[in-house]
Residue, then its C-alpha position, 0 to 999 in steps of 0.5 A: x478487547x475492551x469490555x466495552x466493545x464486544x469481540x463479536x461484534x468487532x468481529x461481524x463488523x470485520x467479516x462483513x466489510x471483508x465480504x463486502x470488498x471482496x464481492x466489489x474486487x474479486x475480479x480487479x485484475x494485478x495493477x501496478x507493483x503487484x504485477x510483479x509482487x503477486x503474480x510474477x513471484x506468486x507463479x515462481x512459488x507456484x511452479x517451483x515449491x513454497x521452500x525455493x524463494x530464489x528468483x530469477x535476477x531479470x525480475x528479482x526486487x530483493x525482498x522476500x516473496x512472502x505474499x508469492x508463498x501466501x498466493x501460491x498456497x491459495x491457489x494450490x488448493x482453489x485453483x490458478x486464478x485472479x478471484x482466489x487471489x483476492x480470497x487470499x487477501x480475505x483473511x488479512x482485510x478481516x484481520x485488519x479490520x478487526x486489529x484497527x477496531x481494538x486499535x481505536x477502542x485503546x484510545x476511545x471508550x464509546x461504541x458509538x465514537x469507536x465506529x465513527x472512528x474507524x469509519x473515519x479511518x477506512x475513509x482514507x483513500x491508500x488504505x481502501x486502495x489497499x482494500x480492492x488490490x492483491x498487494x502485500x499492504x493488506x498482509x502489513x497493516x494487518x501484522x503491524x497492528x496486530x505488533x501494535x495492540x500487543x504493545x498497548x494492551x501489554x499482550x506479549x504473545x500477539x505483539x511477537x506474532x506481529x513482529x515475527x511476520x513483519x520481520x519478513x514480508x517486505x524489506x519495508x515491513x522490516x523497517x517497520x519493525x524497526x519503527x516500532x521497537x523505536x515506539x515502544x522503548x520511548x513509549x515505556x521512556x515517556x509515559x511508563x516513566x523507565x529509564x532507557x537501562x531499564x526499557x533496553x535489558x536482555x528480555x526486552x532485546x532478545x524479544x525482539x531478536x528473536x522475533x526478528x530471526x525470519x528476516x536476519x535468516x533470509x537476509x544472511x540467506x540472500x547475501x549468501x547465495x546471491x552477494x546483494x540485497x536489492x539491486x545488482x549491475x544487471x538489476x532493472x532497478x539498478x539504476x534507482x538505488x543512489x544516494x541523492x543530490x542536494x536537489x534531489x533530497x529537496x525533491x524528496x522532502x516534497x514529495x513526501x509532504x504530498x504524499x501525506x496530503x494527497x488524496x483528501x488527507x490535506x483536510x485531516x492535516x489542516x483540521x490539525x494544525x487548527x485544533x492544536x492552535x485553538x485546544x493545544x493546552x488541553x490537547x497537549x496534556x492528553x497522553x493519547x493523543x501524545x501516544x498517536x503522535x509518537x506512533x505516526x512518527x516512529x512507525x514510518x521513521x526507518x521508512x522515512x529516512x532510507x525514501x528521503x536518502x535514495x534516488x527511487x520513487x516512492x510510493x504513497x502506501x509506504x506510510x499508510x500505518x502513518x496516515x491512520x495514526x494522524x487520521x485517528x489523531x484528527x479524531x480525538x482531537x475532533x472530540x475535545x471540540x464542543x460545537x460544531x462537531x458533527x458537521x467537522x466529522x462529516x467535513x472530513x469524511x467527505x474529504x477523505x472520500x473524495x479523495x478517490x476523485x482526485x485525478x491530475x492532468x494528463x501528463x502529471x503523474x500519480x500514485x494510480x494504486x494509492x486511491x480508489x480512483x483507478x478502480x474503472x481501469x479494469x473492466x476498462x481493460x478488459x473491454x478494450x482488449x475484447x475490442x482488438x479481438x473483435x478488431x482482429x488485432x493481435x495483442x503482440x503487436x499492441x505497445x503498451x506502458x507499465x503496468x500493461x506490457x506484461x502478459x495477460x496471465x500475470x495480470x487476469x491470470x486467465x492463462x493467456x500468455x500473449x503480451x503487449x510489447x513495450x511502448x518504443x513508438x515502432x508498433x502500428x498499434x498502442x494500448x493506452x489509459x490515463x492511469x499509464x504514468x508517461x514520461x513527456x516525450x511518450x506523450x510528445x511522440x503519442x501526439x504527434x504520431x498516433x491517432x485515437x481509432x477507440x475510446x473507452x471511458x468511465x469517470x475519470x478513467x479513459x482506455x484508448x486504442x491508437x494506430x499509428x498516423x499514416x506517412x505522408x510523402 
């Protein structure tokens, strides 16, 4: 750290917002993916050893089980249950926290500026979502700045550290990776003045190959023994893996602009588009705000490319390293303002925070694992499920929707191995929340066929419990 701001106190801040989450979330049950990233290849890891990272193909994503071998690994020690789950991700949120801290003190020297800057950042409504969920996010963003700090404070044995475990956490950290070997051959080209013979020797790339081994080994692995990578004919996936069409690709570039403004981060763009129109000689000339700016494009640009070419949805955590760089560059921009500007802080504060509020219409989905908004789903839930009990409606016989049709274990990992069934409008009974993304005809076919006997609700969120209509004659 910069002997400005101190490590212990960096460090009290980081344990402190850790403990704090975790005391808030510990018993958030999986959601969303991480039904699948957690629990369903962290029980694979668990039952069958930390060296066997084969998975069955019937729900085999491709990428690594790196947060499976981090939670099996907990749980052998503490025990099978959700609230060790959450204290695996402990470690991670601290380090996070501590990385983002050195991050803005690399780009602001006033301790008091330096918290307002991270306060401004946690803000952000994908990265406190990451916060409170068992997710793989937590373990990235905690790498990739570590990668990053090594990078900008030339500390070549942290940034490795990062690099090496980017290289194998999700095929998404590999891209990652990728980004930001991109940033620091043109960071070194722009602002260290190299020249690219120079940046592109034999150290520099066999630094990164090296640091890349954990991913080319598990790649070469994967082809060996299973002949694909991510999909394959059978894959539940199978058919989201295509190049698009021309109209498609339109879409995709849309969706990618909303994802950057989603959930308050509108506030933080528009704040930028203004400040550069009235500072933009005196902004333009500031190497750190060019440096934020490459970043935000660089990190995400593999990431970028392989959403905009494919048919899959994507989600809004994909570029959360993006959206702190372009929040932190709001900030410094926030800076050069002389008037106004603490009520322009709180302005976008509130922006951001509010974002968690951001709830659409019934039938337009949204990514429910990306803002603090779905937080009252979970004891929702759980009450919910205690009413059937109580209703002596077994739940093998309640359809439900993703994420909810797996078994209860894979979610609260209670040891209850009953499951909803898939919703195929046949059951008598369906288990249903606004935070279930429906297709119109589910909503077409739950309206027409099902009638509300339970409500359970909080904010924004609703639980609901249907029996299907009476046949008439």
């Amino acid at each position: 750290m910069k002997k400005t701001y101190g490590q212990k106190k960096a460090l009290s801040i980081s344990f402190l917002f850790g403990l704090i989450v975790f005391m808030i979330s510990y018993d958030f049950g999986m959601f969303w993916d991480n039904v699948l990233f957690a629990s369903k290849m962290g029980n694979q890891i668990y039952n069958n050893g930390f060296f066997n990272w084969t998975m069955p193909n019937e729900f085999d994503p491709g990428h690594p089980p790196f947060l499976g071998v981090v939670l099996a690994f907990f749980w052998k020690i503490f025990g099978h249950s959700l609230w060790v789950s959450h204290l695996a991700m402990l470690p991670f949120m601290i380090g996070a926290i501590y990385q983002l801290q050195r991050f803005i003190a690399y780009f602001v020297t006033n301790k008091t500026m330096m918290l307002l800057g991270l306060l401004l950042v946690v803000a952000d409504s994908t990265l406190s979502a990451s916060f409170v969920l068992v997710n793989p996010e937590t373990i990235i963003i905690f790498f990739f700045f570590l990668a990053v700090n090594g990078i900008l404070y030339q500390e070549k044995k942290w940034q490795f550290i990062g690099l090496f475990f980017l290289s194998i956490i999700t095929f998404r950290s590999m891209m990652l990776f990728a980004g930001l070997f991109l940033f620091e051959v043109l960071n070194n080209y722009f602002f260290n003045k190299k020249s690219f013979r120079k940046i592109l020797d034999i150290k520099f790339l066999s630094f990164y190959f090296l640091a890349a081994l954990p991913g080319i080994v598990f790649v070469l692995w994967r082809l060996a023994t299973k002949g694909w990578l991510q999909t394959h004919p059978e894959s539940p996936w199978a058919d989201l893996w295509h190049l698009p069409s021309i109209t498609q690709f339109l879409k995709n570039i849309a969706v990618l602009i909303h994802r950057y403004l989603d959930f308050g981060r509108v506030f933080i763009f528009i704040f930028l588009i203004v400040g550069l129109f009235y500072f933009r000689k005196k902004i333009v000339l500031n190497k750190h705000f060019k440096q934020l700016l490459l970043l935000s494009i660089c990190a995400v640009f593999f990431v970028v490319i392989a959403v905009l070419f494919s048919t899959n949805a994507f989600g809004h955590r994909y570029f959360i390293v993006s959206y702190i760089s372009f929040i932190l560059l709001a900030f410094i921009v926030l800076k050069e303002i002389k008037k106004y500007k603490k009520p322009l802080y709180v302005l976008l504060f509130i922006g951001l925070i509010t974002g968690n509020l951001w709830v659409y219409p019934e039938r337009t989905s949204q990514g429910w694992d990306a803002s603090l908004a779905h937080v009252p789903y979970h004891s929702l839930r759980k009450e919910a499920i205690n009413s059937l009990d109580t209703m002596n409606i077994d739940i093998s016989e309640v359809a439900s929707f993703f994420p909810n049709y797996n078994k209860i274990d894979e979610i609260d990992l209670n040891g209850n191995q009953k499951s909803f069934t898939k919703f195929t409008n046949n059951s008598n009974y369906v288990f249903y929340s606004n935070v279930y993304n429906l297709s119109d005809k589910d909503y077409e076919l739950l309206h027409n066929n099902y009638l509300e006997i339970k409500r359970f609700k909080s904010l924004n969120i609703i639980v609901s419990i249907l029996k299907k209509r009476a046949v008439s004659n």
